[in-house]
mmCIF file of the N, C-alpha and C atoms, coordinates in Angstrom:
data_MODEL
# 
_entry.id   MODEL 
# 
loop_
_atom_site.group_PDB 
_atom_site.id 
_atom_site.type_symbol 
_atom_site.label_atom_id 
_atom_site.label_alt_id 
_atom_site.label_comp_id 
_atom_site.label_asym_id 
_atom_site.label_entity_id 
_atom_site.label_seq_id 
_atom_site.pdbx_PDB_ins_code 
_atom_site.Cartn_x 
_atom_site.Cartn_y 
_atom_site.Cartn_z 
_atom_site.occupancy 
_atom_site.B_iso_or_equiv 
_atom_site.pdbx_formal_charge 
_atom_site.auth_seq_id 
_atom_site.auth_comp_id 
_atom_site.auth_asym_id 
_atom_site.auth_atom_id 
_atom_site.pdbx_PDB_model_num 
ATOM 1   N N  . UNK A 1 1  ? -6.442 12.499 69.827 1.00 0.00 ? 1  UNK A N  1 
ATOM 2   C CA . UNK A 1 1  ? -5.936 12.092 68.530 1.00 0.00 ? 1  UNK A CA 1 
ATOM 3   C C  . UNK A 1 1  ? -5.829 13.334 67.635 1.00 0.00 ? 1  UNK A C  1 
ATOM 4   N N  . UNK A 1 2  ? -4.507 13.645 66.830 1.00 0.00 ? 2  UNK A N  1 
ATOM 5   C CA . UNK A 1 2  ? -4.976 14.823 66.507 1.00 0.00 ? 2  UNK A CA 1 
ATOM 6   C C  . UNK A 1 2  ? -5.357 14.590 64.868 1.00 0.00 ? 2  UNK A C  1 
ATOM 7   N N  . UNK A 1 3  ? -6.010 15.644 64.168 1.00 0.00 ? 3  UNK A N  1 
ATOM 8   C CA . UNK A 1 3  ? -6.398 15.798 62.874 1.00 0.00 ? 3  UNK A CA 1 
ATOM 9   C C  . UNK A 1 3  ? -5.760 15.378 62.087 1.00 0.00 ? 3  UNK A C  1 
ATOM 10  N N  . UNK A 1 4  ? -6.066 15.560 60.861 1.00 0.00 ? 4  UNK A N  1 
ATOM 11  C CA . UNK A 1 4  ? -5.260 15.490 59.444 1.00 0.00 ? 4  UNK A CA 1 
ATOM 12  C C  . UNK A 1 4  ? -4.648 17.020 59.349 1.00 0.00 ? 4  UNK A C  1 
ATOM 13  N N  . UNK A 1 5  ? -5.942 17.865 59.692 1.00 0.00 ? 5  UNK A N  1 
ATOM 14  C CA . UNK A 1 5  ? -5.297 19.475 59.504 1.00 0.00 ? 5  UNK A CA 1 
ATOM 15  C C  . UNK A 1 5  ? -3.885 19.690 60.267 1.00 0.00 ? 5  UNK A C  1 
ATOM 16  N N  . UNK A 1 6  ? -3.992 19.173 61.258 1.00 0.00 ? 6  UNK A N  1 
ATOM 17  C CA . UNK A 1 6  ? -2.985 19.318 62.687 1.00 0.00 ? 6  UNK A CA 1 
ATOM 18  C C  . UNK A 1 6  ? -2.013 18.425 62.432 1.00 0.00 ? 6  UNK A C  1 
ATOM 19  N N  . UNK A 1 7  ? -2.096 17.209 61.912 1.00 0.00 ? 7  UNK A N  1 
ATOM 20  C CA . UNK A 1 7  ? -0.985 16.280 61.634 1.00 0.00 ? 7  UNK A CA 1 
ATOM 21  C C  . UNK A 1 7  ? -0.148 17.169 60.232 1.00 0.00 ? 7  UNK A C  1 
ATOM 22  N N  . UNK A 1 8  ? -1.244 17.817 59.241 1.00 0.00 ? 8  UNK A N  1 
ATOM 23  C CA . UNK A 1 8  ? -0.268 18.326 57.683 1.00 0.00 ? 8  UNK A CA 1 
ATOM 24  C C  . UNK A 1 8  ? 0.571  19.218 58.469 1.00 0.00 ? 8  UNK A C  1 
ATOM 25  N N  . UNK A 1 9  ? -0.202 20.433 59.321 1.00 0.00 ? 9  UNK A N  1 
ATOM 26  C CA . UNK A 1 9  ? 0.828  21.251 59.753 1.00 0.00 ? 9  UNK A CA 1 
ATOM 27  C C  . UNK A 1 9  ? 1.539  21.096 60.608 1.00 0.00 ? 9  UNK A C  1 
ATOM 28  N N  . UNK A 1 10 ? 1.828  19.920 60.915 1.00 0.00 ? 10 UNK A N  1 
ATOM 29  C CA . UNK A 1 10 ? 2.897  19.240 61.977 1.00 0.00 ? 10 UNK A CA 1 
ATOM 30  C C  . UNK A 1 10 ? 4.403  19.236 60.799 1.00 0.00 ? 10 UNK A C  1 
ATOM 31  N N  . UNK A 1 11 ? 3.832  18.651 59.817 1.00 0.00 ? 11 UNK A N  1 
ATOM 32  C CA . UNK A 1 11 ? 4.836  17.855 58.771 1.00 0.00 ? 11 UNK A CA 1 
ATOM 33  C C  . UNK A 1 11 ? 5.109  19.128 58.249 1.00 0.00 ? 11 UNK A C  1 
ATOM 34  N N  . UNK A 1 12 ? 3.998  19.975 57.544 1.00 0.00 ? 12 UNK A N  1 
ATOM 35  C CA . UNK A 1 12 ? 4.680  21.230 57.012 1.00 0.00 ? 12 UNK A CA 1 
ATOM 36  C C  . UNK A 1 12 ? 6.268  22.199 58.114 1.00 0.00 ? 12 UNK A C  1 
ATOM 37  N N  . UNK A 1 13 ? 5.433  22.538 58.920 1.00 0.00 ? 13 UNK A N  1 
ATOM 38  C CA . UNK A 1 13 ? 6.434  22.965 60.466 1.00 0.00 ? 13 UNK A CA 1 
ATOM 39  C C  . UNK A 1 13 ? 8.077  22.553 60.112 1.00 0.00 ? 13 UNK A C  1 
ATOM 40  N N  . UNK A 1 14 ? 7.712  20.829 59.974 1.00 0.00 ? 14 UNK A N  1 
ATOM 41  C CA . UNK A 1 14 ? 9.703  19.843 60.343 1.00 0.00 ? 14 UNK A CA 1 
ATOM 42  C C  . UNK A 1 14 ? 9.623  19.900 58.622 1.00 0.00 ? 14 UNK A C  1 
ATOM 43  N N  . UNK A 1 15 ? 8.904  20.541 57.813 1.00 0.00 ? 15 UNK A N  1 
ATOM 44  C CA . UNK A 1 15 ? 9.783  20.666 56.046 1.00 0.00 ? 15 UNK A CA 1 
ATOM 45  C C  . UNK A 1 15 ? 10.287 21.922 56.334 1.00 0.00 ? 15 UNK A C  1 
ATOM 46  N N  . UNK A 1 16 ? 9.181  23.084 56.581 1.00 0.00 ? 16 UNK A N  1 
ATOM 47  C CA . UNK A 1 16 ? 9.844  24.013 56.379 1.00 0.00 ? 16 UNK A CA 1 
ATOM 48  C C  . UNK A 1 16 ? 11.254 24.458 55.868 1.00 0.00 ? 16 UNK A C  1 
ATOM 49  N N  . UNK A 1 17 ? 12.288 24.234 57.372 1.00 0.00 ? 17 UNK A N  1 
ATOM 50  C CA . UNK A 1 17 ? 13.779 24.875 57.392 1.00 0.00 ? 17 UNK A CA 1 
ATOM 51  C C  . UNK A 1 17 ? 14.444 23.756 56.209 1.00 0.00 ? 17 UNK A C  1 
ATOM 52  N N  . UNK A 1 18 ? 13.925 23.165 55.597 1.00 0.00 ? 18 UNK A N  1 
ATOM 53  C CA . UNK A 1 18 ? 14.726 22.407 54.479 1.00 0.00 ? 18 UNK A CA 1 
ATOM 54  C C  . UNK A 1 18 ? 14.454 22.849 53.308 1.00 0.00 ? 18 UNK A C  1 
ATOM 55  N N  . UNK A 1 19 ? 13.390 23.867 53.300 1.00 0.00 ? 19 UNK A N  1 
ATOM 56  C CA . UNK A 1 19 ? 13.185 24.543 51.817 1.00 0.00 ? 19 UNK A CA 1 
ATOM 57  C C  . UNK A 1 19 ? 13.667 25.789 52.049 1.00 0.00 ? 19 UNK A C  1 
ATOM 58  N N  . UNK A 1 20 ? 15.030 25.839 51.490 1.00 0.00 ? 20 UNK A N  1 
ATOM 59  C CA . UNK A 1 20 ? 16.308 26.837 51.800 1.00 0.00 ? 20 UNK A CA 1 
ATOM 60  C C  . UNK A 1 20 ? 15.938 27.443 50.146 1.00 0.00 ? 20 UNK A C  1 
ATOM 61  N N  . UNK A 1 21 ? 16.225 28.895 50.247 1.00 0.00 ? 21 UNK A N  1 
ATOM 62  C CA . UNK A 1 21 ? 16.637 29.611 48.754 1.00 0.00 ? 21 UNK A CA 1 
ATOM 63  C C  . UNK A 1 21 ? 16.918 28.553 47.938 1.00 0.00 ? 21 UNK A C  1 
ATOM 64  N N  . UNK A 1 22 ? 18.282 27.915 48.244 1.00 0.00 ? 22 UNK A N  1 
ATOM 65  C CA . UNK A 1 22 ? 18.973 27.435 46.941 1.00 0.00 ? 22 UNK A CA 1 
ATOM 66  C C  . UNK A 1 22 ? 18.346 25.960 46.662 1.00 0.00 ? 22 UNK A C  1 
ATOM 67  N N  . UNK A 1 23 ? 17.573 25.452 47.483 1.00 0.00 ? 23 UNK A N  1 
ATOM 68  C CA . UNK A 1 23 ? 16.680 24.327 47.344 1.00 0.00 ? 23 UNK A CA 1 
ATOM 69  C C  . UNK A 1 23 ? 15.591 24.455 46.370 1.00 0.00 ? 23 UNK A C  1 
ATOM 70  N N  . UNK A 1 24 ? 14.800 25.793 46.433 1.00 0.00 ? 24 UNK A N  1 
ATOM 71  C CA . UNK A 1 24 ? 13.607 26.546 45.934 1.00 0.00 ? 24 UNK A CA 1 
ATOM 72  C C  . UNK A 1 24 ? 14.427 26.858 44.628 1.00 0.00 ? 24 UNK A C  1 
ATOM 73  N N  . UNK A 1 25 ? 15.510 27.291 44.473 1.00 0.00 ? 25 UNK A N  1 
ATOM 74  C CA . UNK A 1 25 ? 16.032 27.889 43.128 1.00 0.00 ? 25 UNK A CA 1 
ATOM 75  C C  . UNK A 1 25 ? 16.001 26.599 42.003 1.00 0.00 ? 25 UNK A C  1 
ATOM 76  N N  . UNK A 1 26 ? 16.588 25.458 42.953 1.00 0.00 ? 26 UNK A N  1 
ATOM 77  C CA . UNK A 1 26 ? 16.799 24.033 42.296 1.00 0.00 ? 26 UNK A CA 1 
ATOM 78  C C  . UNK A 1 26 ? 15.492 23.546 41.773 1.00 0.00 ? 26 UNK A C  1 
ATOM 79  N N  . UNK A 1 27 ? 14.561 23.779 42.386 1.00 0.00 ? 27 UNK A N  1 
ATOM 80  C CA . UNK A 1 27 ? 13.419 22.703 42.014 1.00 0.00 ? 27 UNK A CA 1 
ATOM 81  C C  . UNK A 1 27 ? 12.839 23.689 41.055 1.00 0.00 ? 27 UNK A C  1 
ATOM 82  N N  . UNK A 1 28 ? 12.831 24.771 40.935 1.00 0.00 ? 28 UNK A N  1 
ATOM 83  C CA . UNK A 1 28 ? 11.857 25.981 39.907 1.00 0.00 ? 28 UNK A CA 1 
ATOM 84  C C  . UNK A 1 28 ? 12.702 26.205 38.943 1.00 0.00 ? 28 UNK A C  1 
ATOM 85  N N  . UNK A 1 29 ? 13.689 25.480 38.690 1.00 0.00 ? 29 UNK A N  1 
ATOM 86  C CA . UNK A 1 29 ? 14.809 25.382 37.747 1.00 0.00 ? 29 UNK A CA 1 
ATOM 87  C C  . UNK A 1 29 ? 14.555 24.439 36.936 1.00 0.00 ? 29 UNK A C  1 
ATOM 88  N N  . UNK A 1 30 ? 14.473 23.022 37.758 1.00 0.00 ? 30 UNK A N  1 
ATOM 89  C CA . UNK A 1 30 ? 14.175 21.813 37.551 1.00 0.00 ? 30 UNK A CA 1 
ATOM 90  C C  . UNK A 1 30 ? 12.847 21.408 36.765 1.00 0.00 ? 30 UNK A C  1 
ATOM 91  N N  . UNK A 1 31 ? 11.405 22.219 37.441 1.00 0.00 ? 31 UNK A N  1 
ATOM 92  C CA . UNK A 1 31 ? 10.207 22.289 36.184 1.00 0.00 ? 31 UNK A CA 1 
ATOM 93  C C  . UNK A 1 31 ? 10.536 23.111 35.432 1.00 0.00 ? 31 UNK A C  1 
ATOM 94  N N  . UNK A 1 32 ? 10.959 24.365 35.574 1.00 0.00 ? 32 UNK A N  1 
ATOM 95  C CA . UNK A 1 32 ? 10.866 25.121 33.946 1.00 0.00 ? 32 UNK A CA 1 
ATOM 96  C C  . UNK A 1 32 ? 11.413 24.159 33.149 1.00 0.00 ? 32 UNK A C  1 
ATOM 97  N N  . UNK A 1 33 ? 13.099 23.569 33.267 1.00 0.00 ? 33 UNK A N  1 
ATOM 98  C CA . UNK A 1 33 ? 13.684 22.387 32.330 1.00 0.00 ? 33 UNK A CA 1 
ATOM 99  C C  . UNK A 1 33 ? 12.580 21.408 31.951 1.00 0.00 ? 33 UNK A C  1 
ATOM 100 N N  . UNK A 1 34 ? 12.103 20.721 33.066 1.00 0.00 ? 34 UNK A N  1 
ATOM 101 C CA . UNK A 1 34 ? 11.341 19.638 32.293 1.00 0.00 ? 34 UNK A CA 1 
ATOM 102 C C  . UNK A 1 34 ? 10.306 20.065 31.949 1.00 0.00 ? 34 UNK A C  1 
ATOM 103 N N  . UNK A 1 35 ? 9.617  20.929 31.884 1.00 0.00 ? 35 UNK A N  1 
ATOM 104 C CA . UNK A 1 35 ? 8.384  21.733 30.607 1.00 0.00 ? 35 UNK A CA 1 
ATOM 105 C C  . UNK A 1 35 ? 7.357  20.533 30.889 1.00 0.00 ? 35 UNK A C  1 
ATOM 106 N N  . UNK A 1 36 ? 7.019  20.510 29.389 1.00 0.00 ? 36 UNK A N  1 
ATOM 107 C CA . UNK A 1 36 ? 6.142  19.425 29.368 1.00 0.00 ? 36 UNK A CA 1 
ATOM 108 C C  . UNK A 1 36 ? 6.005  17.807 28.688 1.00 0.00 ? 36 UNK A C  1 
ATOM 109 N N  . UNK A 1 37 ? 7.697  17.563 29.556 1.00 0.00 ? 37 UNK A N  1 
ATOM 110 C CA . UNK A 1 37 ? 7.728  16.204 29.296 1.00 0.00 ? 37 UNK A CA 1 
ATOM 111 C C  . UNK A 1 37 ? 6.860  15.323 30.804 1.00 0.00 ? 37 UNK A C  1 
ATOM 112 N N  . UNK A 1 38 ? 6.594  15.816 31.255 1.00 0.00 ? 38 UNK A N  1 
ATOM 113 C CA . UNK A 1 38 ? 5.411  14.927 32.294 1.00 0.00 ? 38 UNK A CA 1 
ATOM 114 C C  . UNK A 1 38 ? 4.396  16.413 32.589 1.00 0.00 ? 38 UNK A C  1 
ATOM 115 N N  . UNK A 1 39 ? 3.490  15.992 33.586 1.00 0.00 ? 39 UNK A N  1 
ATOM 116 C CA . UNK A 1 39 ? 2.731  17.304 33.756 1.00 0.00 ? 39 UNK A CA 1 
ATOM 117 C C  . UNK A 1 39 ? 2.802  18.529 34.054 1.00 0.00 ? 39 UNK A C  1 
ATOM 118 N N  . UNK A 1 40 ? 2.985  19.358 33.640 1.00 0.00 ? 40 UNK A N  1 
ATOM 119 C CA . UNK A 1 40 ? 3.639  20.616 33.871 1.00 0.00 ? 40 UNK A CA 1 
ATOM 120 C C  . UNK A 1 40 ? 2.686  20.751 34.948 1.00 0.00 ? 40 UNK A C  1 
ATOM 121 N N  . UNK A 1 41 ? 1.898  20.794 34.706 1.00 0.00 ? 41 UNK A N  1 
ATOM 122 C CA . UNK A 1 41 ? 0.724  21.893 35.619 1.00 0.00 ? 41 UNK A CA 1 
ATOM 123 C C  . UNK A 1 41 ? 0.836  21.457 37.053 1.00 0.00 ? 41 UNK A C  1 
ATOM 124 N N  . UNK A 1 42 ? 0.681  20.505 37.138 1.00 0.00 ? 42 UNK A N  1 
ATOM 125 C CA . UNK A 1 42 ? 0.876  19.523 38.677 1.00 0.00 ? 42 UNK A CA 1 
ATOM 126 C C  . UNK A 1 42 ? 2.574  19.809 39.093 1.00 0.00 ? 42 UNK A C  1 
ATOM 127 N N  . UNK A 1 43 ? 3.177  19.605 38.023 1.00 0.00 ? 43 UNK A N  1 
ATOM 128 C CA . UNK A 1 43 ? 4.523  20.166 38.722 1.00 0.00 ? 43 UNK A CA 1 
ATOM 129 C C  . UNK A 1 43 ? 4.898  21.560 39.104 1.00 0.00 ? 43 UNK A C  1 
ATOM 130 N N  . UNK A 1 44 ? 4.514  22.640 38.648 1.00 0.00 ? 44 UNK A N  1 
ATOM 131 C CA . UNK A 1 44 ? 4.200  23.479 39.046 1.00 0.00 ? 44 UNK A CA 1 
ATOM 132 C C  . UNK A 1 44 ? 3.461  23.837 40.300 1.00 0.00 ? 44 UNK A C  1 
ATOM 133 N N  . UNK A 1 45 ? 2.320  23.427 40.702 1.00 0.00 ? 45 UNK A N  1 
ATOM 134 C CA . UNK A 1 45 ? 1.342  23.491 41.639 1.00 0.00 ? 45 UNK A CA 1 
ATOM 135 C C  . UNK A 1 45 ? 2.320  22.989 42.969 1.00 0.00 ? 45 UNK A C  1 
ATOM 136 N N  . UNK A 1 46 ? 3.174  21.877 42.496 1.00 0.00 ? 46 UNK A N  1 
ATOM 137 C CA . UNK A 1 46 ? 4.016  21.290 43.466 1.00 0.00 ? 46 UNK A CA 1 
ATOM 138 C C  . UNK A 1 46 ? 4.853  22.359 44.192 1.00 0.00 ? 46 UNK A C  1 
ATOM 139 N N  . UNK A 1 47 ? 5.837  23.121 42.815 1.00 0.00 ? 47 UNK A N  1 
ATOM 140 C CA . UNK A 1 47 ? 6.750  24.552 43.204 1.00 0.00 ? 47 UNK A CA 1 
ATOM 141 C C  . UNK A 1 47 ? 5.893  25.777 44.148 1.00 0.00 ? 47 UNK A C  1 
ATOM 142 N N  . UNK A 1 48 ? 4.331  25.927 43.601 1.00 0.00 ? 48 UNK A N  1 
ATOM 143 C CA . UNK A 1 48 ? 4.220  26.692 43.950 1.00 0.00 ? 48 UNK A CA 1 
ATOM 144 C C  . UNK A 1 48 ? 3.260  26.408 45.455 1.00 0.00 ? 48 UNK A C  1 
ATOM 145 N N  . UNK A 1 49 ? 2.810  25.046 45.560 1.00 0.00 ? 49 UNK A N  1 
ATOM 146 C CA . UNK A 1 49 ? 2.845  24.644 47.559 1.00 0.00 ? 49 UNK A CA 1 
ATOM 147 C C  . UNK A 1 49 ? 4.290  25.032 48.028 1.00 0.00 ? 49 UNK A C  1 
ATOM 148 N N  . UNK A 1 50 ? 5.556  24.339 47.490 1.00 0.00 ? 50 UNK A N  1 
ATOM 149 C CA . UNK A 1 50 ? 6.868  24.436 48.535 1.00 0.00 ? 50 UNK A CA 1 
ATOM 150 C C  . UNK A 1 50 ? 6.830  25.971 48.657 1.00 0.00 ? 50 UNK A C  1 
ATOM 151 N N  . UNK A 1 51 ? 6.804  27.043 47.786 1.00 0.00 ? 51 UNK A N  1 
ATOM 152 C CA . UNK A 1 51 ? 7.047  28.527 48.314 1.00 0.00 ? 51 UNK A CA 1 
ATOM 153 C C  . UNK A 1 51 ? 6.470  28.356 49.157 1.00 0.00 ? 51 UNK A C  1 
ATOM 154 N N  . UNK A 1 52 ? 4.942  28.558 48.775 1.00 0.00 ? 52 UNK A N  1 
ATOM 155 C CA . UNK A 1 52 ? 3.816  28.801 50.273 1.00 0.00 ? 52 UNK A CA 1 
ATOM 156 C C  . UNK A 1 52 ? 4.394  28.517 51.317 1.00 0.00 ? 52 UNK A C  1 
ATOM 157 N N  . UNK A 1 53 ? 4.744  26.720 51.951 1.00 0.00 ? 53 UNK A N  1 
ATOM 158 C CA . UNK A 1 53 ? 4.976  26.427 52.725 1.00 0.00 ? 53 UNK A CA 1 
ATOM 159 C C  . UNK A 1 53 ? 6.460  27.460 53.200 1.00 0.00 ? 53 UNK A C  1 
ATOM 160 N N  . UNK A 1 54 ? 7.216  27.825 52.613 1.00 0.00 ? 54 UNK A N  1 
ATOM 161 C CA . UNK A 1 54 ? 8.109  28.568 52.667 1.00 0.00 ? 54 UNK A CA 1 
ATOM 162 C C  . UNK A 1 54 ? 8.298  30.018 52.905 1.00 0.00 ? 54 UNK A C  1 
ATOM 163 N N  . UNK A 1 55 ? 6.679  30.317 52.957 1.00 0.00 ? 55 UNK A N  1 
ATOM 164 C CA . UNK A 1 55 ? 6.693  31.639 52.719 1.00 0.00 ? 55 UNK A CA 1 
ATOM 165 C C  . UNK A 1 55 ? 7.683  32.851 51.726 1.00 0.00 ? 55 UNK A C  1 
ATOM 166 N N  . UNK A 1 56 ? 7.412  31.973 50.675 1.00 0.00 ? 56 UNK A N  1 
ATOM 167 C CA . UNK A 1 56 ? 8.275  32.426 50.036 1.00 0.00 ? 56 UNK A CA 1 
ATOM 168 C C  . UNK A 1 56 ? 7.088  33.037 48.643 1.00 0.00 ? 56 UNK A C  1 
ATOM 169 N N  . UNK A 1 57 ? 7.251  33.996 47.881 1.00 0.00 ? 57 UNK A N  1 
ATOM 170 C CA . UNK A 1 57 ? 6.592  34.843 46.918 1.00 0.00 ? 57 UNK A CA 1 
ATOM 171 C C  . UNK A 1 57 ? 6.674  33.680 45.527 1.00 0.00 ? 57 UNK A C  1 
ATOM 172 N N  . UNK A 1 58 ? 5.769  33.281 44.997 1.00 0.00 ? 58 UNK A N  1 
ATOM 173 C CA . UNK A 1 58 ? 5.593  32.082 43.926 1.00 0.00 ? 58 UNK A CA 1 
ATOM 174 C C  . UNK A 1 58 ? 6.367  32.313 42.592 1.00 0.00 ? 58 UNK A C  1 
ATOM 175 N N  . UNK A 1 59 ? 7.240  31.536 42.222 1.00 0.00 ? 59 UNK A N  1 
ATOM 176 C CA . UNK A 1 59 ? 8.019  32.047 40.999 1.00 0.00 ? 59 UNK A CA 1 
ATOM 177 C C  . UNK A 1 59 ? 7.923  31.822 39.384 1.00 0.00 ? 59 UNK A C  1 
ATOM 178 N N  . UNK A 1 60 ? 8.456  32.183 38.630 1.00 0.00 ? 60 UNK A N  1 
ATOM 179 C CA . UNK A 1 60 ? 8.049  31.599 37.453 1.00 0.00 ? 60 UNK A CA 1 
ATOM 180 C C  . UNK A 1 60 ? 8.050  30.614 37.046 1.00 0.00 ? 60 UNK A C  1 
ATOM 181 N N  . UNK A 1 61 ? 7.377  30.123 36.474 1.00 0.00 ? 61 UNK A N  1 
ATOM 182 C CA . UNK A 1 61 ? 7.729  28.025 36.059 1.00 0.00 ? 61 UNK A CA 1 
ATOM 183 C C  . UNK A 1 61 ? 7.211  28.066 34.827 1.00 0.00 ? 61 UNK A C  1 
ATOM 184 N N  . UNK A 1 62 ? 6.803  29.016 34.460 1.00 0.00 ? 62 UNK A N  1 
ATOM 185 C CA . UNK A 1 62 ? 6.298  28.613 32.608 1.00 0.00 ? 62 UNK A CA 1 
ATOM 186 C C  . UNK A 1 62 ? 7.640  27.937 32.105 1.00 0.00 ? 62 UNK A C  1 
ATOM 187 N N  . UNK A 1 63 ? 7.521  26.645 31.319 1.00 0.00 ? 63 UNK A N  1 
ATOM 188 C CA . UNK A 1 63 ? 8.931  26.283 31.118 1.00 0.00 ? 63 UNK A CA 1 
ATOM 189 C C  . UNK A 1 63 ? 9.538  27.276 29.926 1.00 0.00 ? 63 UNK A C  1 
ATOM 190 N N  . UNK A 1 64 ? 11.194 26.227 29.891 1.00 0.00 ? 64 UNK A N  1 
ATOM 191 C CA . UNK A 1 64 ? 11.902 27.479 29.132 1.00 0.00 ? 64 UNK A CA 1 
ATOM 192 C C  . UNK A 1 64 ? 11.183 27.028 27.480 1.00 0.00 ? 64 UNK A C  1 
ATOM 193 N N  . UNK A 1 65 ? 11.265 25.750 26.993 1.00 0.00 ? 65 UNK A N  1 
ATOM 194 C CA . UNK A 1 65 ? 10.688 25.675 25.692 1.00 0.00 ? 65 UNK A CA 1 
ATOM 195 C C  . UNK A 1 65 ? 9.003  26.265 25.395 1.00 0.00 ? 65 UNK A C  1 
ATOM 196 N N  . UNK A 1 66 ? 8.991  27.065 26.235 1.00 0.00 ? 66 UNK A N  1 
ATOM 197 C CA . UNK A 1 66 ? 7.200  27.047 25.878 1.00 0.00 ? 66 UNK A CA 1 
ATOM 198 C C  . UNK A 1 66 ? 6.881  28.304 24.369 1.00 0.00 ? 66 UNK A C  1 
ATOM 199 N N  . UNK A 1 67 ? 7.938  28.910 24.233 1.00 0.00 ? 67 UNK A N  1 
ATOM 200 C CA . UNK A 1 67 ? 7.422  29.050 22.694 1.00 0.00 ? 67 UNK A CA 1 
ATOM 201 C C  . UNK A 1 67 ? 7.963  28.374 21.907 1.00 0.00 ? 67 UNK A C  1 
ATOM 202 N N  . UNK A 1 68 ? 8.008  27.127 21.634 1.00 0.00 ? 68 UNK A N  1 
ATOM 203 C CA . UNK A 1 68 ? 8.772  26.224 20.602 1.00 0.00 ? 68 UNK A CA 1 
ATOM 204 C C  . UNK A 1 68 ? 7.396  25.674 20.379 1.00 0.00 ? 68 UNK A C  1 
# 
């Protein structure tokens, strides 16, 4: 039977090739816009698992209104 560890990185593995550049550009686009009309912080944390899983370098997400 295999793990939970072994089952996440099963699922991580078949996401991977779907978190393309312009997928990653979309969604770190998508929290900076929505700021903090729901949880930023958790949405963020979200952007910055998909890099990981992506191996990709973590990007900015402070939203765009954050000095207002």
């Amino acid at each position: 039977m295999e793990t939970y560890d072994e089952k996440a990185e099963k699922a991580e593995q078949a996401l991977k090739p779907l978190l393309t550049d312009q997928f990653l550009e979309t969604l770190r686009i998508a929290v900076k816009t929505c700021g903090w009309n729901v949880d930023h912080i958790e949405s963020a944390q979200f952007v910055d698992w998909c890099f990981d899983v992506a191996v990709k370098e973590k990007p900015d997400t402070k939203p765009y209104n954050y000095d207002i």
